[in-house]
C-alpha positions in Angstrom: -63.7 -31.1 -2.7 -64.2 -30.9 -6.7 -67.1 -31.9 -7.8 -65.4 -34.5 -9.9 -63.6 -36.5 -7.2 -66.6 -37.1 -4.8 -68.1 -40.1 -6.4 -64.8 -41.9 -6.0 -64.1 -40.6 -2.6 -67.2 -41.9 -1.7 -67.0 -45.4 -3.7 -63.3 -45.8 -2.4 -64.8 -45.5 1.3 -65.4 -49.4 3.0 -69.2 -49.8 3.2 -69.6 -49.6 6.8 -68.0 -46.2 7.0 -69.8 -44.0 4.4 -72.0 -41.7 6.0 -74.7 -39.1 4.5 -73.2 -36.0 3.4 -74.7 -33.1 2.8 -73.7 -30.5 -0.2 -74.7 -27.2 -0.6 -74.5 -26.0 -4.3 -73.9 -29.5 -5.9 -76.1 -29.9 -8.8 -74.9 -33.4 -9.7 -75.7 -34.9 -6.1 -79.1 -37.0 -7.0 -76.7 -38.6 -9.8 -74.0 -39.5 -7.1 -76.8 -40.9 -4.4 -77.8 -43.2 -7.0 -74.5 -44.4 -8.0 -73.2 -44.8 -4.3 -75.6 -47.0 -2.8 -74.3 -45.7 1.1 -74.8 -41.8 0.1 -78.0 -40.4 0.9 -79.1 -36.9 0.0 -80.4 -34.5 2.3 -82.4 -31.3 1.0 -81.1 -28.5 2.5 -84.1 -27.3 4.0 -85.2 -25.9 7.3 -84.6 -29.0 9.1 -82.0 -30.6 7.5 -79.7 -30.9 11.2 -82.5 -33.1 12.3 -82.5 -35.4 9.5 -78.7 -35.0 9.7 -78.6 -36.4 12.7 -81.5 -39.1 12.2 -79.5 -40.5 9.0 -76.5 -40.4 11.6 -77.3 -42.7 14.0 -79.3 -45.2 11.7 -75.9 -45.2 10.2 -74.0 -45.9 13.2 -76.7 -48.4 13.9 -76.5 -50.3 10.4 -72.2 -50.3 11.0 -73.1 -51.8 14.5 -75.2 -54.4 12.7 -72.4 -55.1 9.8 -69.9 -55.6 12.6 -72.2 -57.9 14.6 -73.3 -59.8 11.3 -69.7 -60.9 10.5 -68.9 -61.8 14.0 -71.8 -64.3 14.0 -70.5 -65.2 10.0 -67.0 -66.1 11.7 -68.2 -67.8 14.7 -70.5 -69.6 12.8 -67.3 -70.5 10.2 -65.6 -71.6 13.6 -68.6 -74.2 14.8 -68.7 -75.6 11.1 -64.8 -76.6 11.6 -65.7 -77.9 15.4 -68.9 -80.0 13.7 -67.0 -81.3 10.9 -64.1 -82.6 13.4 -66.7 -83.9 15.3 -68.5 -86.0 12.7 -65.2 -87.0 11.2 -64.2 -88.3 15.0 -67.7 -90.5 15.3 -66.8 -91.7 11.7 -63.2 -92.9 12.8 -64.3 -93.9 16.1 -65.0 -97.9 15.4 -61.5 -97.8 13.6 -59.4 -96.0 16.4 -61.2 -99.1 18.9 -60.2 -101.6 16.7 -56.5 -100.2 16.4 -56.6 -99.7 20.4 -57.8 -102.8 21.0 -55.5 -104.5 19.2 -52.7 -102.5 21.2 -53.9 -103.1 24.5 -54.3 -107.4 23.7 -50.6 -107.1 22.3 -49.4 -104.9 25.3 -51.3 -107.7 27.8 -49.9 -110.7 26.1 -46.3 -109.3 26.2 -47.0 -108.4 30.0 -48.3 -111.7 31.0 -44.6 -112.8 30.5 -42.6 -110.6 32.1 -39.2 -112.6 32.4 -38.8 -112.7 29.0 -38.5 -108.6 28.6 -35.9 -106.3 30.3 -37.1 -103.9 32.8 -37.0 -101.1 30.6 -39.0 -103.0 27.6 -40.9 -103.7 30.4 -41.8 -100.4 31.7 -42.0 -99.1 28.3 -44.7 -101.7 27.2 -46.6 -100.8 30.6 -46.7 -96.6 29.6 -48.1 -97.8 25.9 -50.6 -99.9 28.0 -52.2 -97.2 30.4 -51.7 -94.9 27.5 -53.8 -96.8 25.4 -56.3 -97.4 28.0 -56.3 -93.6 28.7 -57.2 -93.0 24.6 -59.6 -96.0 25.2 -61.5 -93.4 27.5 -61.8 -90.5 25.7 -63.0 -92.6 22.7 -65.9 -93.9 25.0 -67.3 -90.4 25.6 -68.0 -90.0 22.1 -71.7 -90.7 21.5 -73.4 -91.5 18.1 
């Protein structure tokens, strides 16, 4: 690679990928490690494998802990939109009982006379009733 291009190769790369490299020859290195904050620059020396490989891992280690980090950042985006439904439900809850049992009085007082309905008004009066008392339910296990 020219000399020229590695700084923006390395800058174009996404964070969790750049890895150490190593250059043999490169007199401008020290001025790319410090303008790439993910390249790190290794001496050729005697043991520059080891430290090769040492930089390696604690790289693969840090992507590990990137990838982990922004699970828990969208889980924890997730359980923010739960809890904020949740509130909002224990705000609305004395509302939705009022409206339900406003439905449920009406629905009674329309089934106490049944005569004056026809059987499907009837029926249909009866699946708003149990629906309601179903809702009624759910409401109840909502705890301040």
């Amino acid at each position: 690679m020219r000399e020229g291009k590695i700084t923006s190769v390395l800058r174009s790369l996404e964070p969790a990928t750049q890895s150490s490299c190593v250059f043999r020859g490169f007199a401008g290195i020290r001025t790319v490690a410090h303008q790439v904050s993910a390249a790190v620059h290794i001496p050729l020396r005697e043991d520059w494998a080891q430290t090769l490989l040492l930089v390696a891992g604690e790289s693969l280690r840090r992507a590990k802990a990137l990838q982990i980090a922004r699970q828990a950042e969208r889980n924890a985006a997730k359980n923010e939109n739960h809890a904020t439904l949740g509130r909002y439900m224990l705000e609305m809850k004395h509302s939705v009982n009022n409206a339900l049992t406003s439905m449920l009085g009406n629905a009674e007082l329309l089934l106490l006379e049944p005569g004056q309905l026809s059987t499907q008004s009837l029926a249909q009066i009866k699946t708003m009733h149990s629906m309601a008392l179903r809702i009624n339910e759910v409401m109840q296990r909502f705890h301040h």
